[in-house]
KETOR-877533 format. One record per residue (C-alpha): residue number from 0; y, z, x; chain; residue in one letter. Coordinates in steps of 0.1 Angstrom, whole numbers. Example, Ala and Ser with C-alpha at 12.3 -4.5 7.8 and 13.67 -1.06 7.14 Angstrom:
# KETOR-877533
[0, [-45, 78, 123], A, A]
[1, [-11, 71, 137], A, S]
END
This chain:
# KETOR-877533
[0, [238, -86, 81], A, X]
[1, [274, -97, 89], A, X]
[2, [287, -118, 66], A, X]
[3, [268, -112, 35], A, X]
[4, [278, -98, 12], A, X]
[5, [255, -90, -19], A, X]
[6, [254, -107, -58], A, X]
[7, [235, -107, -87], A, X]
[8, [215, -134, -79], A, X]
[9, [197, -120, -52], A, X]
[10, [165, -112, -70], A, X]
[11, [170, -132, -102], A, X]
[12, [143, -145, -121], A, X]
[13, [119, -126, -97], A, X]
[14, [115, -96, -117], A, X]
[15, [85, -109, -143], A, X]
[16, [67, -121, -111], A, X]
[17, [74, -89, -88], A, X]
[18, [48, -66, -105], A, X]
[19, [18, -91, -101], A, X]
[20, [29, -106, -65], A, X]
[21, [35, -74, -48], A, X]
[22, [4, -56, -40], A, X]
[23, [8, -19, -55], A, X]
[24, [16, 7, -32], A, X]
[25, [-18, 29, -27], A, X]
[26, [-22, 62, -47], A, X]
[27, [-23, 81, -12], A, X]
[28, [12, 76, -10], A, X]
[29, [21, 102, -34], A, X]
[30, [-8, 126, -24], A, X]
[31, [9, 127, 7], A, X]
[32, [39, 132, -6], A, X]
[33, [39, 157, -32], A, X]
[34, [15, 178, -5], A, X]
[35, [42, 176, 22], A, X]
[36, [67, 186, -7], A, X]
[37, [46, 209, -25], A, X]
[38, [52, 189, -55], A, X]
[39, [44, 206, -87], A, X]
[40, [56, 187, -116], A, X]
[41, [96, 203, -114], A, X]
[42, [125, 188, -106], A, X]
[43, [138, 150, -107], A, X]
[44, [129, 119, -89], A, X]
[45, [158, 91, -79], A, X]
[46, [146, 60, -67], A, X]
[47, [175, 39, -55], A, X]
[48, [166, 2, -57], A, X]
[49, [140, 6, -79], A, X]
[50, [129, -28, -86], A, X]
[51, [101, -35, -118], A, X]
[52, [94, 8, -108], A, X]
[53, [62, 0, -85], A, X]
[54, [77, 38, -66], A, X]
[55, [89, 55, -98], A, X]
[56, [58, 54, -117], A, X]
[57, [35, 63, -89], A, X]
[58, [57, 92, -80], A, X]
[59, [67, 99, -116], A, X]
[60, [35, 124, -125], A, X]
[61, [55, 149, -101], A, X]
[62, [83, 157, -117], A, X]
[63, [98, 168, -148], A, X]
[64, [120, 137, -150], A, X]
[65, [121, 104, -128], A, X]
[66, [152, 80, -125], A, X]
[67, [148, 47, -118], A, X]
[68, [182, 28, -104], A, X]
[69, [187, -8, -100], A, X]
[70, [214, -31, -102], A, X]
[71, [190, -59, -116], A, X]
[72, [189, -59, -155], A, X]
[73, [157, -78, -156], A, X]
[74, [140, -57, -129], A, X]
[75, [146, -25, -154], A, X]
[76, [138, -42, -185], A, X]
[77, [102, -53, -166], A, X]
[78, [102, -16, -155], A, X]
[79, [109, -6, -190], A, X]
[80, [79, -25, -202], A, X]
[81, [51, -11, -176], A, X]
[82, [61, 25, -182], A, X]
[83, [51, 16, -218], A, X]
[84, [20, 4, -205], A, X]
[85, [10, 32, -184], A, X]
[86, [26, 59, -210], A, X]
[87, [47, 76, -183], A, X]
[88, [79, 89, -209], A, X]
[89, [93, 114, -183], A, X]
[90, [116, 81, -170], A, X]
[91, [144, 69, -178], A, X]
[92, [159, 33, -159], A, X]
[93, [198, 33, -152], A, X]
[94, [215, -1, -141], A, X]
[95, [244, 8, -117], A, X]
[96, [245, -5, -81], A, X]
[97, [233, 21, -57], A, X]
[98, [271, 23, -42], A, X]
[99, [283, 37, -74], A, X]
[100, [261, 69, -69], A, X]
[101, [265, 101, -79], A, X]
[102, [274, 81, -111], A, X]
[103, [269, 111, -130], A, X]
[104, [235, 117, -121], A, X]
[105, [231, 151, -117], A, X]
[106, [211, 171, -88], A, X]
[107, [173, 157, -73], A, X]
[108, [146, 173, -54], A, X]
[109, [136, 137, -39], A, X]
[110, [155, 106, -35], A, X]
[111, [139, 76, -20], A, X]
[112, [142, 42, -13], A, X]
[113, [114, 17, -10], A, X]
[114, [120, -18, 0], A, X]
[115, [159, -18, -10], A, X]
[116, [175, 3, 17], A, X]
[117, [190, -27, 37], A, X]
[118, [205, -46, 9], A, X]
[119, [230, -16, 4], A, X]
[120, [263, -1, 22], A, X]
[121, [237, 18, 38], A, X]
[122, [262, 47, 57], A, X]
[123, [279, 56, 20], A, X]
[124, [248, 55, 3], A, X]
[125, [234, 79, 26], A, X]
[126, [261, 102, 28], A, X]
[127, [263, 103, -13], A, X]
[128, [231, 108, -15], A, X]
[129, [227, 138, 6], A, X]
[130, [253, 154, -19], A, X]
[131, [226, 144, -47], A, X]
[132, [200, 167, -31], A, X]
[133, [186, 201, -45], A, X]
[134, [189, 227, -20], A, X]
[135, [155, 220, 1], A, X]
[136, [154, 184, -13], A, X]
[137, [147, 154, 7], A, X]
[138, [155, 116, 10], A, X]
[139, [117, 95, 19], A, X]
[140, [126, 60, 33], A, X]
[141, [96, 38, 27], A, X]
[142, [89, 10, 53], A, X]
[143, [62, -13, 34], A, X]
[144, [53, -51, 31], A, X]
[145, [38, -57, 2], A, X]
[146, [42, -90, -5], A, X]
[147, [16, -102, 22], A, X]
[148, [-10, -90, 50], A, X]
[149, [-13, -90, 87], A, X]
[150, [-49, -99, 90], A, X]
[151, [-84, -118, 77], A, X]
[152, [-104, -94, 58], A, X]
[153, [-134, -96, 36], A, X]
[154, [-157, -130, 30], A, X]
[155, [-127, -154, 15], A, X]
[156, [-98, -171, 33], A, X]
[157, [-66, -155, 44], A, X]
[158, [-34, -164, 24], A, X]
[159, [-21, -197, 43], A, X]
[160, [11, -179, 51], A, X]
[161, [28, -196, 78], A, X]
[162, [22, -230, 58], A, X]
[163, [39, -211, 28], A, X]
[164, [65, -206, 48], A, X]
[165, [71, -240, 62], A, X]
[166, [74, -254, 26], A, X]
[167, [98, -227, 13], A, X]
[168, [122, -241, 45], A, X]
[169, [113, -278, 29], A, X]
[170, [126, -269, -2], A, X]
[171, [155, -248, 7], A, X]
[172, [161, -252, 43], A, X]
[173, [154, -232, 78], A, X]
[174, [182, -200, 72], A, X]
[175, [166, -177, 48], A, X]
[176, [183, -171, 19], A, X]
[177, [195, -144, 2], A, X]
[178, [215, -143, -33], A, X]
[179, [243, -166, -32], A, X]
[180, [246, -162, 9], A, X]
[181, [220, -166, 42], A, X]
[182, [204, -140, 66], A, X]
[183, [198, -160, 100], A, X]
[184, [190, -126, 117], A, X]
[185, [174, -112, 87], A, X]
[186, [178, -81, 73], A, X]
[187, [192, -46, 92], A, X]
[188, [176, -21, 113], A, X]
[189, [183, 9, 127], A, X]
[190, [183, 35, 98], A, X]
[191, [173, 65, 117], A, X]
[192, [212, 67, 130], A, X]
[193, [223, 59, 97], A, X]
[194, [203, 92, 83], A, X]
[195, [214, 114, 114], A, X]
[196, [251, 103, 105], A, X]
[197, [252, 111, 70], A, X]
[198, [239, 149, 80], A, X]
[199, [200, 146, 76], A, X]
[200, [178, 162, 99], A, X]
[201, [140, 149, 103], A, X]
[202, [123, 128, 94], A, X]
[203, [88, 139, 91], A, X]
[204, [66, 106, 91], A, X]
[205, [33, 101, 69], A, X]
[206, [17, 71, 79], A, X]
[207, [-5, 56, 52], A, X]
[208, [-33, 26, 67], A, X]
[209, [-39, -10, 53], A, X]
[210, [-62, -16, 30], A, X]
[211, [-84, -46, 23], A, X]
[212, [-76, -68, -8], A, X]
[213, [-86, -98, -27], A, X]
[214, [-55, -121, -40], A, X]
[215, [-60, -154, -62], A, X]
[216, [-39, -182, -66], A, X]
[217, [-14, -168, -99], A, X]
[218, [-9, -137, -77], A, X]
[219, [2, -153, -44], A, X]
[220, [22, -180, -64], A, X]
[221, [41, -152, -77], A, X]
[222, [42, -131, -44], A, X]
[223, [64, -157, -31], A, X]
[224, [88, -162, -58], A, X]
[225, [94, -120, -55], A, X]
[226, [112, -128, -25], A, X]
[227, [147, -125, -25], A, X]
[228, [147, -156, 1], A, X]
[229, [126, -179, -24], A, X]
[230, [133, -162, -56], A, X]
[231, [128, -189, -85], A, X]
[232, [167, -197, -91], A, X]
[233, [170, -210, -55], A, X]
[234, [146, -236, -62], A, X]
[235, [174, -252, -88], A, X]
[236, [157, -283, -107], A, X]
[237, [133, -284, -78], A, X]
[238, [115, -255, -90], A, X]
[239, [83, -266, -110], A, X]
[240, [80, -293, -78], A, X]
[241, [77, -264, -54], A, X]
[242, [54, -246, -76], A, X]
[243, [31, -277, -79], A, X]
[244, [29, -283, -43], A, X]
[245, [27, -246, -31], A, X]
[246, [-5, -245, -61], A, X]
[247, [-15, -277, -45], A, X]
[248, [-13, -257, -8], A, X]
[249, [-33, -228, -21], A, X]
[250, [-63, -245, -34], A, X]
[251, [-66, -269, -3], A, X]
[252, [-68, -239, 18], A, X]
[253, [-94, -222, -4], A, X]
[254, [-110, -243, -32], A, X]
[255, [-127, -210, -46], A, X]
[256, [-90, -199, -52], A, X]
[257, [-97, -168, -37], A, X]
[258, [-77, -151, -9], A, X]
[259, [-85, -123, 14], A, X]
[260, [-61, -101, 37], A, X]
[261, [-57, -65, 56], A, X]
[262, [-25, -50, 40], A, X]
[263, [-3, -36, 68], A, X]
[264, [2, 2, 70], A, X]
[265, [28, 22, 54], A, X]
[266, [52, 46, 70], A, X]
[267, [72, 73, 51], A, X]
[268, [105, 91, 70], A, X]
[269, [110, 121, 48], A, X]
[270, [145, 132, 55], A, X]
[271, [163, 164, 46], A, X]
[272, [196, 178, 32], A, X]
END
């Protein structure tokens, strides 16, 4: 990621379709989780990056208290709003950038980061937040894609991805975007040094399998514009175009308006102080 820098922009106007585009991660996740670290409602949660708190309020039910942390005002407020919904009142959503961590904070039993580890100054957040960490806590680095599958499954047609993708370049050109800059290589790799570095030792891996899901129209329409690289403000005044002819797409390729797909697998790195 040379070159880019972040902004503010880089998941605007994304947050109110995030929650419905993004399939949710599977309750497994935290079963596996509070099992490896004998979880049992103590403690606090940090979940750096936190998004619209698809993590925090799965995870939530674990500890005394859960923060959710994200730069995005919008993302929190939608966050805000589902915690309401689902009547989790152990959380509590702070807007700071990740890089301004300890910010405060206090002391956590788990910190993790799901989706949102490569937008950030990834070797000082690390560091930090080792120094965040309870005695025996841990760090879980969540490698997901939950925005779309890998395979056919079930009786209806698979999400025309590739096609999606060709008209989000028609609309906005062939370097993806991201904020106010571009990603030509895409986004970073190589986290396992940047753990070792900052002092961690691990990880211990859980590997969670794809599931099967059904998807309609509304929900793949809004999968795409969760994407930092076709997040509705890059659209401009071209945006209710797009969204006619990717609605236009979606219904060609499946005039039931039903979708089909395997979800890929998830892996967890749990890392510790």
């Amino acid at each position: 990621m040379a070159g880019w820098e972040w902004d503010e922009s880089l998941y605007a106007g994304s947050a109110e379709h995030y929650a419905r585009g993004r399939v949710a991660y599977p309750p497994e996740l935290a079963d596996r989780l509070a099992s490896l670290l004998r979880l049992d409602g103590s403690g606090r949660l940090l979940d750096v990056g936190c998004g619209p708190g698809s993590l925090t309020l799965l995870l939530a039910g674990h500890f005394a208290e859960a923060i959710g942390l994200d730069a995005d005002q919008a993302m929190l407020d939608e966050a805000r709003r589902l915690a309401v919904r689902v009547g989790m009142d152990t959380t509590r959503w702070v807007r700071r950038r990740a890089e301004d961590l300890p910010a405060g904070l206090g002391a956590f039993r788990l910190v993790t980061f799901a989706q949102s580890f490569h937008w950030l100054d990834r070797p000082r957040v690390a560091a930090t937040v080792r120094t965040m960490l309870d005695p025996g806590g841990a760090c879980a680095h969540v490698h997901a894609t939950t925005h779309r599958g890998v395979a056919a499954a079930g009786t209806h047609p698979r999400p025309p991805h590739g096609e999606i993708d060709e008209l989000v370049r028609r609309y906005l050109g062939p370097v993806r975007r991201a904020g106010r800059g571009v990603l030509p290589e895409g986004t970073a790799g190589g986290e396992a040094e940047i753990y070792r570095a900052a002092g961690f030792t691990g990880p211990d891996r859980l590997e969670i399998p794809g599931r099967p899901v059904e998807r309609d129209i509304d929900e793949l329409v809004a999968a795409v514009f969760s994407l930092s690289s076709s997040t509705p403000h890059l659209f401009g005044d071209r945006r209710d175009a797009f969204e006619a002819d990717l609605r236009a797409l979606l219904v060609n390729s499946s005039p039931s308006e039903k979708f089909a797909e395997q979800m890929c697998g998830i892996a967890v790195d749990v890392w510790y102080r």
